[in-house]
RODO-2510 file (C-alpha; in nm, 4 decimals, decimal comma):
residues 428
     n   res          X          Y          Z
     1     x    -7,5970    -1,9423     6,6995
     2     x    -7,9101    -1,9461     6,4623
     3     x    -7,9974    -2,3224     6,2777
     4     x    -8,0778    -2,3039     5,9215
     5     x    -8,4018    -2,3573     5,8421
     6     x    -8,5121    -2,6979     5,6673
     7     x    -8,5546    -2,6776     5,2992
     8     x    -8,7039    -2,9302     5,0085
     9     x    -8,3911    -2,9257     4,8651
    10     x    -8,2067    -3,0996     5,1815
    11     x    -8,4088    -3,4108     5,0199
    12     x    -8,1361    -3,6927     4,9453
    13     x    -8,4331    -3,8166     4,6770
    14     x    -8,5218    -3,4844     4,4538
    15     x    -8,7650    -3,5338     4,1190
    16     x    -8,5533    -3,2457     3,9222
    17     x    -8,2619    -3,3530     3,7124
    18     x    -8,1439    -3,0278     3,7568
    19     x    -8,0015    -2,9682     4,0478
    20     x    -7,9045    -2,5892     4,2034
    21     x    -7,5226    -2,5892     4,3715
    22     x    -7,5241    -2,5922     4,7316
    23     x    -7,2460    -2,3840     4,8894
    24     x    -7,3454    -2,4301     5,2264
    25     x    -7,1052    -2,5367     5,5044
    26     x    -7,1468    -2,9420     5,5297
    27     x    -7,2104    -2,8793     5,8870
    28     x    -7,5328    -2,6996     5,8229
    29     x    -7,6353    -2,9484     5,5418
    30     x    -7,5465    -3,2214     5,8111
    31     x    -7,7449    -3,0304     6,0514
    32     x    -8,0539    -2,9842     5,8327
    33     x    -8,0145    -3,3377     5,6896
    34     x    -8,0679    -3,4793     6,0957
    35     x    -8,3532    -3,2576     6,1902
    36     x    -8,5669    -3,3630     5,8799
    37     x    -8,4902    -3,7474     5,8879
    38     x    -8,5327    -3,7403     6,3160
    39     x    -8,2169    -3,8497     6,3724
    40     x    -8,1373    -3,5212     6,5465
    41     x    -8,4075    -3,4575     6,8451
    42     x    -8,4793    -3,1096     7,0415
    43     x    -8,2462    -3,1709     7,3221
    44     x    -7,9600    -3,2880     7,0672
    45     x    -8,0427    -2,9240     6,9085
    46     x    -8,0820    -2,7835     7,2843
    47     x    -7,7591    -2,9004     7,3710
    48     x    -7,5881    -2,7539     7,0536
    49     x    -7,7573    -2,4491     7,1200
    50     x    -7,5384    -2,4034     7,4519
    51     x    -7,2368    -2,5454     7,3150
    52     x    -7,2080    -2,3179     7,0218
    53     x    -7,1623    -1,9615     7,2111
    54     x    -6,8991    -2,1346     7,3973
    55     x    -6,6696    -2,2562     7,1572
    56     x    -6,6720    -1,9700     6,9527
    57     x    -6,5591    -1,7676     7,2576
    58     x    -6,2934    -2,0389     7,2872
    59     x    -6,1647    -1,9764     6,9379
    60     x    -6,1986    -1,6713     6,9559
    61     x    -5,9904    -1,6290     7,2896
    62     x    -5,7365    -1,8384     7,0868
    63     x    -5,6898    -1,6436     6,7754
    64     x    -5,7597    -1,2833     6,9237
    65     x    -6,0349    -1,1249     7,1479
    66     x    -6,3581    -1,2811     7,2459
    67     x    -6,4478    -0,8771     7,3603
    68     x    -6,4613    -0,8067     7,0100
    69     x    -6,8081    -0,8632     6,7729
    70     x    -6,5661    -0,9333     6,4423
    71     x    -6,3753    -1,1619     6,6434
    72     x    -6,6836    -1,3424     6,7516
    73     x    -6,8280    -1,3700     6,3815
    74     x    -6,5389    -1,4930     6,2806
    75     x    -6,4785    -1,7447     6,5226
    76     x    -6,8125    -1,8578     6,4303
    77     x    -6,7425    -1,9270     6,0672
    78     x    -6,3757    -2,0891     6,2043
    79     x    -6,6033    -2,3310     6,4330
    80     x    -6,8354    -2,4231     6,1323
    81     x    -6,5556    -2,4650     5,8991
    82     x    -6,3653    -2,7118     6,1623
    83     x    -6,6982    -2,8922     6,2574
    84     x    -6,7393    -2,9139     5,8572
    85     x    -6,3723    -3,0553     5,7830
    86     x    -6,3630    -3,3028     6,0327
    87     x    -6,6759    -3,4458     5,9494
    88     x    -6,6348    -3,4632     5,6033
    89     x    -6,2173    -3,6303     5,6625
    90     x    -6,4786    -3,9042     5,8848
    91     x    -6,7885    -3,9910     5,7008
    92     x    -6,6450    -3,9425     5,3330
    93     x    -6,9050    -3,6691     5,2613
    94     x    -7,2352    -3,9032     5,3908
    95     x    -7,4837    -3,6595     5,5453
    96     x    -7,6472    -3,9066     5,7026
    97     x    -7,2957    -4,0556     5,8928
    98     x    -7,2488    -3,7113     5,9590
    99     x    -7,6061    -3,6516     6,1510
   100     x    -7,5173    -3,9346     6,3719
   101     x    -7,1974    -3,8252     6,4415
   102     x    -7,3668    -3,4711     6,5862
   103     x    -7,6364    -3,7228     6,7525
   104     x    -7,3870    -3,9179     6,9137
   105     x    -7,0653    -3,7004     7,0303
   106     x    -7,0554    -3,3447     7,1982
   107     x    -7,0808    -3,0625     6,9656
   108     x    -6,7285    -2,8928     7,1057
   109     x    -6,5774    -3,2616     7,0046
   110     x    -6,6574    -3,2032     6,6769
   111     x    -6,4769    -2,8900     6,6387
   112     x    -6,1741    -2,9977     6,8259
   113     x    -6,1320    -3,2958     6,5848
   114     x    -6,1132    -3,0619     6,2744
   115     x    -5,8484    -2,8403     6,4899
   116     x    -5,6635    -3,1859     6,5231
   117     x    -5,6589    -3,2627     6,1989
   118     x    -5,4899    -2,9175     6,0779
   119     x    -5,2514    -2,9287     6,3992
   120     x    -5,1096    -3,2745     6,2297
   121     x    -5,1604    -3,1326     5,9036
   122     x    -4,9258    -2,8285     6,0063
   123     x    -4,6920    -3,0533     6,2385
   124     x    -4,5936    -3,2230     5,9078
   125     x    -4,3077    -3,1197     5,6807
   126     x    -4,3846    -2,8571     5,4899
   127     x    -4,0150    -2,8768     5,2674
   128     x    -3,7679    -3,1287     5,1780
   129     x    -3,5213    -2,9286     5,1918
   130     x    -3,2791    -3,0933     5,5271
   131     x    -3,1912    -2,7135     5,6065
   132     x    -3,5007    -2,5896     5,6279
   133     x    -3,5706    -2,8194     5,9198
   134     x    -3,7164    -2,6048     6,2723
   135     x    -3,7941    -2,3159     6,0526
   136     x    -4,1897    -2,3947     6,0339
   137     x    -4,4084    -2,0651     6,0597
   138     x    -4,5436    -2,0700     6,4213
   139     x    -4,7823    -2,2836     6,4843
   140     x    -5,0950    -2,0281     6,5369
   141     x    -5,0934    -1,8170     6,2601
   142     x    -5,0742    -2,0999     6,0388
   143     x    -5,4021    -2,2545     6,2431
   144     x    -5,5563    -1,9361     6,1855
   145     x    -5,5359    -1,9615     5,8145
   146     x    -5,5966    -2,2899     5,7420
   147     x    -5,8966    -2,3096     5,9863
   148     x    -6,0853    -2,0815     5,7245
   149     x    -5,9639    -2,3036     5,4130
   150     x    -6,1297    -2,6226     5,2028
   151     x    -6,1422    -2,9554     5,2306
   152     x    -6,0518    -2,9844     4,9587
   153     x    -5,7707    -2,7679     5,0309
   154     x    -5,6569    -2,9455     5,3295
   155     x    -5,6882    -3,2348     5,1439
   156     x    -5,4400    -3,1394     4,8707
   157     x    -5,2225    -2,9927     5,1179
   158     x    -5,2380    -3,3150     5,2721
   159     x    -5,1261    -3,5251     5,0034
   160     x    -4,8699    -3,2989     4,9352
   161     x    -4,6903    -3,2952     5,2493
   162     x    -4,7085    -3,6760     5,2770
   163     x    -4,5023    -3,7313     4,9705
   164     x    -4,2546    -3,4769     5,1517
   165     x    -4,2383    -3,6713     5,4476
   166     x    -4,2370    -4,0090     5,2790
   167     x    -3,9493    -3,8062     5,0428
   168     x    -3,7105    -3,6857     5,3741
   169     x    -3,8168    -4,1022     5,5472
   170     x    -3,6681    -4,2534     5,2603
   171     x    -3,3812    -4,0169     5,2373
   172     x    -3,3131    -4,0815     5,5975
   173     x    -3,3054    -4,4490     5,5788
   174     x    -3,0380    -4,4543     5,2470
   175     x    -2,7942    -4,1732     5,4248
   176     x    -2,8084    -4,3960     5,7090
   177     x    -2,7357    -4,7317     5,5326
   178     x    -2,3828    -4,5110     5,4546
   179     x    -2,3527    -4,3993     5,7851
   180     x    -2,4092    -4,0250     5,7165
   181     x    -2,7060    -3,8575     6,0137
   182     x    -2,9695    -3,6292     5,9378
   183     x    -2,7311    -3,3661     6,0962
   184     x    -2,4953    -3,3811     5,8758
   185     x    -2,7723    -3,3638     5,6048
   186     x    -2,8842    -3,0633     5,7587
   187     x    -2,5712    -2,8599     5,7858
   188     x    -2,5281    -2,9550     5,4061
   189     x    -2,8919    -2,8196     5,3589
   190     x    -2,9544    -3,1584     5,0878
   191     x    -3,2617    -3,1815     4,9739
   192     x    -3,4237    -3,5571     5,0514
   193     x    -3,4695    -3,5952     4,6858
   194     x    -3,1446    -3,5094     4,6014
   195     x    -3,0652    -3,8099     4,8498
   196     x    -3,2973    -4,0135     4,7050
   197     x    -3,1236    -3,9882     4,3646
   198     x    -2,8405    -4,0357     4,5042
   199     x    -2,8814    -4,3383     4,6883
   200     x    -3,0055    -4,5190     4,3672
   201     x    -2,7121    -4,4110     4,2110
   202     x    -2,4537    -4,5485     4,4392
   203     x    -2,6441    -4,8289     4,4320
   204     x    -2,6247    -4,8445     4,0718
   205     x    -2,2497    -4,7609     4,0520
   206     x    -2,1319    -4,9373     4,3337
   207     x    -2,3121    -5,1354     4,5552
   208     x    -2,0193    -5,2002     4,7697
   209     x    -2,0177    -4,8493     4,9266
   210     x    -2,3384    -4,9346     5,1036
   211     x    -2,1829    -5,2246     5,3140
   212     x    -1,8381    -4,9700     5,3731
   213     x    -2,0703    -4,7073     5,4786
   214     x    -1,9073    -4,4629     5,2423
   215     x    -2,1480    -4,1582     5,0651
   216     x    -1,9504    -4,0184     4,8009
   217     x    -1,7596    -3,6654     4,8133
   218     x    -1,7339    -3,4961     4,4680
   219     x    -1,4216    -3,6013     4,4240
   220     x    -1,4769    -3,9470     4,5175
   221     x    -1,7662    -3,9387     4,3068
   222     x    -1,5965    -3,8265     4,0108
   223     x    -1,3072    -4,0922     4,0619
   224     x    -1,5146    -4,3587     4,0331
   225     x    -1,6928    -4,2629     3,7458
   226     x    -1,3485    -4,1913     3,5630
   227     x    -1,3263    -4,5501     3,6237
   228     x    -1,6421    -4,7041     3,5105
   229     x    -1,5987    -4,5383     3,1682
   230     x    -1,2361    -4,6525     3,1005
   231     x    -1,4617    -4,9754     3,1765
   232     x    -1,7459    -4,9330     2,8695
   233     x    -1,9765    -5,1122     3,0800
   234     x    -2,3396    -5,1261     2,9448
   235     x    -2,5568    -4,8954     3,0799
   236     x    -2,8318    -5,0216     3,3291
   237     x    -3,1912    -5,0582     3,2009
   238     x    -3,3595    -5,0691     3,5087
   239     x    -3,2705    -5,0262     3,8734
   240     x    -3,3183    -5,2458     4,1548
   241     x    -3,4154    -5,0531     4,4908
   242     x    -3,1782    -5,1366     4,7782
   243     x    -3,2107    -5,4514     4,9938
   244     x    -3,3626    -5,3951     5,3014
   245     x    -3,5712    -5,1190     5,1859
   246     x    -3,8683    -5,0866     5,4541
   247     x    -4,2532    -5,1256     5,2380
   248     x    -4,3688    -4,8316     5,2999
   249     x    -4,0998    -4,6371     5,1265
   250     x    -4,0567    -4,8254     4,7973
   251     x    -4,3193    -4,6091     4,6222
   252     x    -4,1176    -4,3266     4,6952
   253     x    -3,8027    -4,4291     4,6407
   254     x    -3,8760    -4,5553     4,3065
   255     x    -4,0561    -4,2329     4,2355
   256     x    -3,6809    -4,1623     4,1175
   257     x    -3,5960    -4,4770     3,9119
   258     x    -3,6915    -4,3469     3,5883
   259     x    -3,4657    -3,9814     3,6653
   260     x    -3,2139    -4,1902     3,7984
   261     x    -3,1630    -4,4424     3,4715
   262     x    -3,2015    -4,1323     3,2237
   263     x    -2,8755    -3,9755     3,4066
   264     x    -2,6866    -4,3380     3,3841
   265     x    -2,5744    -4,2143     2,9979
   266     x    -2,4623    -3,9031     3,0886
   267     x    -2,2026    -3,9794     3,2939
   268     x    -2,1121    -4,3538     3,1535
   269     x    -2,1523    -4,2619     2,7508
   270     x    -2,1158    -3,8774     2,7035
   271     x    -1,8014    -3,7349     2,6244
   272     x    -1,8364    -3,4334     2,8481
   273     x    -1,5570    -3,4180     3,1194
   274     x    -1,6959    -3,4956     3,4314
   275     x    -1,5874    -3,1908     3,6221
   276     x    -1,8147    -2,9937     3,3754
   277     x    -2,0933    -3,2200     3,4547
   278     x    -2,0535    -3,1683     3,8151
   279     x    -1,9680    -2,8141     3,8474
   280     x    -2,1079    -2,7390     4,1635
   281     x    -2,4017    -2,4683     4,0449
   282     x    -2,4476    -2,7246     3,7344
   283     x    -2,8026    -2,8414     3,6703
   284     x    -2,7130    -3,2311     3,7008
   285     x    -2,5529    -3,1735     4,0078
   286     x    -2,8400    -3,0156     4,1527
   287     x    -3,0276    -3,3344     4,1265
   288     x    -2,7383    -3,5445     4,3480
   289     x    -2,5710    -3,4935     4,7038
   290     x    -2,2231    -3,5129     4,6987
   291     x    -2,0521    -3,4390     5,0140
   292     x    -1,7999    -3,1830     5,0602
   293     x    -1,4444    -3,2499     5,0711
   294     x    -1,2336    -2,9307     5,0581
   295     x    -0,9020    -3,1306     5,0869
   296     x    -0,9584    -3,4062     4,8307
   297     x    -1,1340    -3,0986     4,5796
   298     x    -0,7367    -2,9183     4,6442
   299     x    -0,5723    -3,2333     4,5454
   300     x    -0,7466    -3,3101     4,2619
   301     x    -0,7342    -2,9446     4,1363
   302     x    -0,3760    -2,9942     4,1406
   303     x    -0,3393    -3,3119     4,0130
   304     x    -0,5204    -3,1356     3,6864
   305     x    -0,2718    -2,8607     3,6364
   306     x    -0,0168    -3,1435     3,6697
   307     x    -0,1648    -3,3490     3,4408
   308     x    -0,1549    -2,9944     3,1885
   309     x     0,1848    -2,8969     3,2375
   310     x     0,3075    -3,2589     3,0832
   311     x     0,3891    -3,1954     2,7576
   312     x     0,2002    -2,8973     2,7219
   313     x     0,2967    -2,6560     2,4271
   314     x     0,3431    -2,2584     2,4916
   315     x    -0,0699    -2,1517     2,5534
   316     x    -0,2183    -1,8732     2,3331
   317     x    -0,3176    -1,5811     2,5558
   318     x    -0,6328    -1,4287     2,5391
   319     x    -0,6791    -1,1814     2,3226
   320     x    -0,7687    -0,7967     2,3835
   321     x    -1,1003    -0,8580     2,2784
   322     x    -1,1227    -1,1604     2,4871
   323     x    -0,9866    -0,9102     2,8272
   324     x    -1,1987    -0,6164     2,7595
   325     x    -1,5395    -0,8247     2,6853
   326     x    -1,4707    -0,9851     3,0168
   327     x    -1,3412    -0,7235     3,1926
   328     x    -1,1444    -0,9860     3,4319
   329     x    -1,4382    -1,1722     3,4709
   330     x    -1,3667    -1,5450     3,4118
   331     x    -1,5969    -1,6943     3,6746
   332     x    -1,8569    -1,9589     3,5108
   333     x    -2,1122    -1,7191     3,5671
   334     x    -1,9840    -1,4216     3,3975
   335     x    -1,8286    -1,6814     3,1168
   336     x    -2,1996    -1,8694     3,0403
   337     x    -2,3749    -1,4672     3,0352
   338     x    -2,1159    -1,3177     2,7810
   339     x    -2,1997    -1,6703     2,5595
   340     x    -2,5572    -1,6860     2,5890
   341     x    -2,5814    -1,2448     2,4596
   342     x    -2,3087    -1,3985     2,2058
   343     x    -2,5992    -1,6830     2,0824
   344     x    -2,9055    -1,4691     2,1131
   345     x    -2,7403    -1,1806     1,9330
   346     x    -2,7870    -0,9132     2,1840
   347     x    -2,5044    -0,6562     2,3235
   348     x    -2,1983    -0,8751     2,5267
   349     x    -2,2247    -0,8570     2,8824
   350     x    -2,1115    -1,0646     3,1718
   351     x    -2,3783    -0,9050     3,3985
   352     x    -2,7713    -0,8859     3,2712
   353     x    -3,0090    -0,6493     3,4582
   354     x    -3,3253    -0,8484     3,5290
   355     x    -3,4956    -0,6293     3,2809
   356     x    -3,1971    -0,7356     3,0047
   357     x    -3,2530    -1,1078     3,0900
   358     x    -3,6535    -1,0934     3,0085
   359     x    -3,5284    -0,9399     2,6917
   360     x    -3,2768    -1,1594     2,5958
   361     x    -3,5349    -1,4864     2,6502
   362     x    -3,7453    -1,2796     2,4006
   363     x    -3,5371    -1,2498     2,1535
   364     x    -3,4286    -1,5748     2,2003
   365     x    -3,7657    -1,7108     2,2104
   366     x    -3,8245    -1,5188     1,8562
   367     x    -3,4927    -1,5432     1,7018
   368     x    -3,4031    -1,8657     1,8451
   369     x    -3,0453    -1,9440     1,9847
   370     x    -2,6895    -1,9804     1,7589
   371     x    -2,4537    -2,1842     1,9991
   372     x    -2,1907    -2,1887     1,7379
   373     x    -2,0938    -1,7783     1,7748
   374     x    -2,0111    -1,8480     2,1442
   375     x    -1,8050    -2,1323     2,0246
   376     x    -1,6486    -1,9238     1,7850
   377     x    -1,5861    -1,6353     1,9691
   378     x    -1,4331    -1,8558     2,2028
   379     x    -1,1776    -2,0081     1,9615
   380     x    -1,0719    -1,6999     1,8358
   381     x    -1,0199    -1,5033     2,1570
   382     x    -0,9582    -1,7488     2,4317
   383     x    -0,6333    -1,8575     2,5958
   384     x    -0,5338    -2,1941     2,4766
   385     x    -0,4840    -2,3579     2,7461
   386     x    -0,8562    -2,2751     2,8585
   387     x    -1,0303    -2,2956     2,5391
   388     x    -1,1386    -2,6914     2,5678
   389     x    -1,2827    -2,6149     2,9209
   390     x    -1,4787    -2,3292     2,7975
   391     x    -1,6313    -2,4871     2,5067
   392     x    -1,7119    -2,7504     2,7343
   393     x    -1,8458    -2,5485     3,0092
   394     x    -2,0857    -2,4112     2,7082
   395     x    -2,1798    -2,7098     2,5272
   396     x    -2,3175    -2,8417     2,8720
   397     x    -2,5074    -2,5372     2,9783
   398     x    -2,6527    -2,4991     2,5882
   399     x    -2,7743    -2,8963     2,6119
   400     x    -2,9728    -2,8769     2,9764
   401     x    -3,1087    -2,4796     2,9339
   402     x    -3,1965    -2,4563     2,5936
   403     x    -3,5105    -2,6267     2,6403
   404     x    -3,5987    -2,4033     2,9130
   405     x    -3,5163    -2,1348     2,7372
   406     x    -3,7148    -2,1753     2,4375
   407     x    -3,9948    -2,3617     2,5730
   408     x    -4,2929    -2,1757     2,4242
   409     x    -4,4883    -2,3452     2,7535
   410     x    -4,3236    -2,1153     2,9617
   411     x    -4,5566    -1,8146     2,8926
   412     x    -4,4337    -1,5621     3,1871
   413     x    -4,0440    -1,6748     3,1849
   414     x    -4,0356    -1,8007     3,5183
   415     x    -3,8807    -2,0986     3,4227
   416     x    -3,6656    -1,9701     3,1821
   417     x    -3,5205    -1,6602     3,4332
   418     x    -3,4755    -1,8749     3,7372
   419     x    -3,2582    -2,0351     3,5331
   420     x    -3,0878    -1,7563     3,4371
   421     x    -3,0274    -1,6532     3,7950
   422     x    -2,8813    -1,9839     3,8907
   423     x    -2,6782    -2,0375     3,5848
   424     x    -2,5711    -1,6670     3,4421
   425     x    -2,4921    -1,3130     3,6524
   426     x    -2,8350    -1,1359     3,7061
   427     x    -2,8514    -0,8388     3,9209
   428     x    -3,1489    -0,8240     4,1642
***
């Protein structure tokens, strides 16, 4: 390994006010910057010299073949780049800390710090997703990339997967206040967030729960709510987080406050039925994590037809337009396609190619949307006794995707046809 030579410009002190960018490894500047202010003798340099040529064979040994030249070169510019990471993570970018740290610790020592550092960095979650949980890339490959990346990289990466962990620590500590184990959260692949929300909710709603240990099922869920609007309680202005809440998680548990209150009207003040609202591919229930209850979901289906039969006048039947638009397909999906190409004026369909989606956004996007020929076509053509549901089902997806899909932010649709994927039928 060759050292850089010294330059004017490795100065701390220059007389210029213009300055030329230096995109050299902070190793070498660290390097440089010790040899020309003596803190960094001949047999400090001597001693690098002979530790250099073995670690890259190390690291090179590690990621591949230290038989191979390419190998070798880049194992050189891996070594630099760790030396240069963890010295910048421990001196904050000081070249003269940095000097004394090569003065006073073993070259290799160096390098194995900044290997450390993006071992931890990998170790820690990299989704908060509860499913995703032991299905981390292997651990090498993912050394071997980030060992060539930024601090600043690493750095952002960093921050980023410490508000995931802090997300899934929180999460964990409300689900267990109620009983329910992260392997239950697992199998239900909930995302900590989701939890999160969740949590403040129930402890919003009813504060009780958390001393019975009871997270609610969708059912349950929606039973309680039916309550607390019969009640015309005010809604909440603020939240409180939940007693017992260890310090180090409040930031991120009241990360969701603000989410959490804006929700509070929709299901205390709105008139939309809350089995709409909760649908289970529904954008507001995406935000929560309502267990799954098969059993109590049966019972309360049948409680509804019940509740319809009682004094329930002879239904209109669809009409023939109604059966061969739809083709038999009544499933929310198909429904919310066929009423969206309704609003945006293009041909009916219950199925959109991906190529027919992009074009209905445009048009949308250009045209805008007319909610009110969905509604109307499905007064006219809809059986009776599943008109309400319908225009319900539509009047909720219209008021959480139009936004989205007229947002003139969204310049390449991404936003706009995930949407459509989760919400309407697009073939892949």
């Amino acid at each position: 390994m060759t050292l850089p030579p010294t330059t004017a410009s490795d100065s701390p002190t220059g007389t210029n006010a213009l300055q030329l960018h230096d995109a050299r490894p902070f190793f070498e500047k660290a390097l440089v910057y010790g040899v020309q202010h003596g803190i960094l003798g001949a047999d400090r340099l001597a001693a690098i010299h002979t530790d250099a040529p073995k670690g890259m064979v190390q690291i090179a040994r590690y990621f591949g073949s230290e038989f191979l030249r390419p190998e070798l070169e880049k194992a050189r510019d891996r070594m630099v780049n760790l030396i240069s990471l963890y010295l910048l993570e421990t001196t904050g970018g000081d070249l003269a800390e940095a000097a004394v740290s090569l003065r006073d610790n073993s070259f290799l020592s160096r390098s194995k710090g900044g290997s450390d550092m993006l071992k931890r960095l990998i170790a820690m979650p990299e989704s908060s997703n509860f499913g995703m949980a032991g299905y981390a890339d292997a651990e090498t490959p993912l050394l071997a990339a980030w060992s060539l990346r930024s601090h600043a990289d690493y750095r952002a990466e960093l921050a980023r997967r410490s508000q995931i962990a802090q997300s899934i620590a929180a999460a964990e500590w409300l689900a267990a206040q109620y009983d329910l184990d992260t392997d239950e959260l697992e199998s239900a692949g909930a995302d900590a967030e989701a939890v999160v929300r969740t949590g403040l909710l129930m402890q919003a709603l009813a504060p009780q729960a958390m001393a019975a240990g009871e997270w609610p099922s969708a059912p349950a869920f929606e039973k309680l709510v039916t309550g607390l609007r019969k009640k015309k309680l005010p809604v909440l202005t603020a939240l409180r987080l939940p007693p017992g809440l260890p310090a180090e998680l409040h930031d991120a548990v009241a990360a969701h406050c603000s989410a959490v209150l804006a929700d509070l009207p929709k299901l205390l003040q709105s008139t939309t039925p809350l089995r709409t609202l909760l649908r289970p591919m529904g954008t507001f229930r995406a935000r929560y994590f309502l267990l799954d209850d098969p059993l109590a979901e049966v019972e309360a289906f049948h409680h509804s037809l019940d509740a319809l039969e009682e004094d329930a006048e002879p239904p209109q039947p669809a009409s023939k337009t109604w059966l061969k638009t739809t083709d038999g397909n009544d499933d929310e999906h198909s429904l919310l396609t066929l009423f969206l190409c309704l609003a945006a004026g293009v041909p009916k369909k219950t199925l959109l190619t991906e190529k027919a989606a992009a074009s209905l956004v445009r048009k949308a996007r250009k045209s805008g949307l007319q909610p009110a020929l969905a509604a109307d076509f499905i007064r006219a053509h809809a059986s009776g006794v599943h008109q309400q549901d319908y225009l319900t089902l539509w009047a909720s997806f219209v008021q959480d995707a139009e936004k989205t899909l007229l947002s003139d932010m969204d310049y390449q649709m991404h936003d706009a046809l995930a949407l459509l994927r989760r919400e309407c039928n697009v073939a892949g």
